[in-house]
C-alpha positions as CSV (number, residue, x, y, z in Angstrom):
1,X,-3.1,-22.6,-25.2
2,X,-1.8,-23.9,-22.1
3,X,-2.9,-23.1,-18.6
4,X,0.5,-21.4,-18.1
5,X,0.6,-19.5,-21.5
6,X,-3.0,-18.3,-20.1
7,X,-2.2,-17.1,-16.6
8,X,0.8,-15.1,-17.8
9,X,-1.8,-13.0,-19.8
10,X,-2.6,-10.9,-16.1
11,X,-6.6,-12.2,-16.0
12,X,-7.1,-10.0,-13.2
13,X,-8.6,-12.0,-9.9
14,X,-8.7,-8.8,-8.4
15,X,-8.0,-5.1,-9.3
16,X,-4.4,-4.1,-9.3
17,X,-5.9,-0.5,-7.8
18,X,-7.3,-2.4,-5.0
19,X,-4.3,-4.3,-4.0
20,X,-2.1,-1.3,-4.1
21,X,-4.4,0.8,-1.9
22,X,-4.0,-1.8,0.8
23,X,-0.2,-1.8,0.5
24,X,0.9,0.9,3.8
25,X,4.4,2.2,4.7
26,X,5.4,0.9,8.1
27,X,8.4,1.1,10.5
28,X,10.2,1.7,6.6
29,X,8.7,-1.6,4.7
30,X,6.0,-2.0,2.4
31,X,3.2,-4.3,4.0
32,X,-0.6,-5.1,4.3
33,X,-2.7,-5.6,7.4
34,X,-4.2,-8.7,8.1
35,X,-7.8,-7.8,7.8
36,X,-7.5,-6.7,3.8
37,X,-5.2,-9.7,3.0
38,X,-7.9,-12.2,4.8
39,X,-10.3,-9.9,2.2
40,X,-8.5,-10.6,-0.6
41,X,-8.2,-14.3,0.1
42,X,-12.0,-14.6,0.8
43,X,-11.4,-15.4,4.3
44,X,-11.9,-14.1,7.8
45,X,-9.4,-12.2,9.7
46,X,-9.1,-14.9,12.7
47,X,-9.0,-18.0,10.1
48,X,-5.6,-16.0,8.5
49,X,-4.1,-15.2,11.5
50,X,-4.9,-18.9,12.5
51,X,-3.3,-20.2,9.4
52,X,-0.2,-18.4,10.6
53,X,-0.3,-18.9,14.3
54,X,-0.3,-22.6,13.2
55,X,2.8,-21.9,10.6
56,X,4.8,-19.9,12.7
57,X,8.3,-20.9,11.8
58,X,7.6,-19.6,8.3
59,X,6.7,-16.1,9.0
60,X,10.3,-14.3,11.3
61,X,10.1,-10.8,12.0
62,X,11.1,-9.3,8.6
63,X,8.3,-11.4,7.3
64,X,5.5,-10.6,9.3
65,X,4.8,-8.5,12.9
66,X,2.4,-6.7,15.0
67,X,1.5,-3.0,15.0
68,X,2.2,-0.9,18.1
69,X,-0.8,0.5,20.1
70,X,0.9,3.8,18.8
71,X,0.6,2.4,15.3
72,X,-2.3,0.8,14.8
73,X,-4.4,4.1,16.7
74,X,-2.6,5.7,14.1
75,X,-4.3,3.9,11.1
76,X,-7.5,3.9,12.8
77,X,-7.4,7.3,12.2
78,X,-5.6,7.2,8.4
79,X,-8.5,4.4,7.3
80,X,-11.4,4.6,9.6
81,X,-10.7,0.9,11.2
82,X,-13.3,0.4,13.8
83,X,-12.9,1.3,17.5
84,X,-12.5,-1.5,20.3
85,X,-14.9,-0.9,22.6
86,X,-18.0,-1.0,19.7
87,X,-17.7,-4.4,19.0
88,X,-14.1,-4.4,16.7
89,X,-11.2,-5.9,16.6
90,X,-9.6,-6.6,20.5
91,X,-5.9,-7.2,19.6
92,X,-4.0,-5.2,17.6
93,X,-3.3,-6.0,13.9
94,X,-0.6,-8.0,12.4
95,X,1.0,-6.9,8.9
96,X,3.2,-9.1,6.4
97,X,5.8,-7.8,4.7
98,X,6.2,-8.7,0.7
99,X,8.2,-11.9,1.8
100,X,5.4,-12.6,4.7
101,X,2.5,-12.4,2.0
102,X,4.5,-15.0,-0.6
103,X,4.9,-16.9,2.3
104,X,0.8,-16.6,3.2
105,X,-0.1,-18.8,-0.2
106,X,1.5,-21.8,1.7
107,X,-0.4,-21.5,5.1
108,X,-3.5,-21.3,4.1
109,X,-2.8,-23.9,0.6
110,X,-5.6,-23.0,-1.7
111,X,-6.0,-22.5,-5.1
112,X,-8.0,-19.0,-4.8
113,X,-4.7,-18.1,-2.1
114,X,-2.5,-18.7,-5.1
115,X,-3.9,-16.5,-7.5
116,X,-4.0,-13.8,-5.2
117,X,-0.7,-14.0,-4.2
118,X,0.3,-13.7,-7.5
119,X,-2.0,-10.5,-8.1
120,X,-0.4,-9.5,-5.0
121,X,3.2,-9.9,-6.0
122,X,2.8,-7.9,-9.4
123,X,1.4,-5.1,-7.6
124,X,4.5,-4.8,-5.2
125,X,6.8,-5.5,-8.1
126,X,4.3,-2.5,-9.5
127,X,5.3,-0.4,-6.8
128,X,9.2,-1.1,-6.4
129,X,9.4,-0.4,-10.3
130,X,7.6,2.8,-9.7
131,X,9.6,4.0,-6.7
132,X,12.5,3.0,-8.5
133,X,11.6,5.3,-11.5
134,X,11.0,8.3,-9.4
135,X,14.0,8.3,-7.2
136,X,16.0,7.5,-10.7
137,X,14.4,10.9,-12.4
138,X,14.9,13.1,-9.2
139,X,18.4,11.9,-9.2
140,X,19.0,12.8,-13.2
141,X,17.6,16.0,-12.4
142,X,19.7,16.5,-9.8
143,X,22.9,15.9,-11.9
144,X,21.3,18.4,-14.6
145,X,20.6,20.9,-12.4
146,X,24.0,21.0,-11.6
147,X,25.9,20.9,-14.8
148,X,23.6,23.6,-16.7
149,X,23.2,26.9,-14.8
150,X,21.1,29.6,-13.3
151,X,19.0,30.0,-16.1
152,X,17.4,26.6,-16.2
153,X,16.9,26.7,-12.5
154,X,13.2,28.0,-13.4
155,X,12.3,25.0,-15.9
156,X,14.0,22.6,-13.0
157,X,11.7,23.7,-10.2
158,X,8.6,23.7,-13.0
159,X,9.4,19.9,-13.6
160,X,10.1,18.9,-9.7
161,X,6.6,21.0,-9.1
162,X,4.7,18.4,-11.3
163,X,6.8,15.8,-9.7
164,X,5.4,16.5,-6.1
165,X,1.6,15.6,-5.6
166,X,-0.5,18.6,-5.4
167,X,-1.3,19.3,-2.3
168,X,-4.8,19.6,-2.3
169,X,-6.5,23.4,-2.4
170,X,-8.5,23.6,1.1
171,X,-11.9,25.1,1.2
172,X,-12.6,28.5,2.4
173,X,-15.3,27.9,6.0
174,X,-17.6,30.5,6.6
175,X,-20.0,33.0,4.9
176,X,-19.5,35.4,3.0
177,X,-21.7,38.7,2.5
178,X,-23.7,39.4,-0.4
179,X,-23.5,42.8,-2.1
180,X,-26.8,45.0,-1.4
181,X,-28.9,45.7,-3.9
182,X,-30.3,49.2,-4.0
């Protein structure tokens, strides 16, 4: 079997769950910061950005850019990034688009940044696809919805119900008295 034939199988370099949880919505594109992709290439966050600071022509705006003040406080709160002043990061982050992470596999030109990419690219082609299948079933609902009438309204809003994510139930704070026992 041939080393292509091979690779096309999906061996796994790293876990398609792992990838998509550092995938973030952003000024309306898909990206990843800087620190997880330098994870998932197995280098540090200063020898990536270097890598690029030293290939800049090949990362324009739409490819790659650098989070707000606003923005990255923002995910400091959403993912529990460390705080500047203890010893963290001191500039804010940069994040690559899908383009700006095929384009990453060239500046830093190893084999182990190749593999990745590719992990990398199937989970956004991952994501697309389900996006894609969601918006398409919302919009056949929709044309459902209005060609039958009132009476399937109730089995419509069942089935857009379990198309929402639950929202999760909160927990109730406090005490709570305990009958006497006489």
């Amino acid at each position: 079997m041939t080393a292509r034939a091979n690779s096309s199988k999906h061996s796994s370099l790293i876990p398609t769950e792992k990838i998509e949880r550092a995938i973030y919505f952003i000024r309306g594109e898909k990206v990843m910061l800087d620190r997880d992709l330098a994870d998932l290439y197995g280098v540090e966050t200063k020898m990536l950005n270097r890598a690029v600071k030293r290939n800049l022509r090949r990362f324009p705006l739409d490819f790659m850019f650098q989070l707000s003040a606003e923005e990255a406080s923002s995910l400091r709160y959403q993912i529990g990034t460390s705080k500047n002043t203890r010893g963290g990061r001191r500039y804010l982050p940069y994040v690559f688009t899908e383009q700006g992470v095929a384009m990453l596999s060239t500046a830093l030109n190893s084999e182990r940044a190749v593999l990745v990419n590719i992990e990398i690219m199937r989970a956004f082609v991952k994501l697309r696809q389900m996006l894609a299948s969601n918006s398409e079933l919302s919009h056949r609902l929709d044309e459902l919805e209005g060609k039958y009438d009132r009476q399937f309204k109730v089995v419509f809003d069942a089935i857009r119900q379990l198309m929402s994510p639950p929202v999760p139930a909160r927990k109730q704070i406090g005490f709570r008295s305990r009958p006497v026992k006489e």
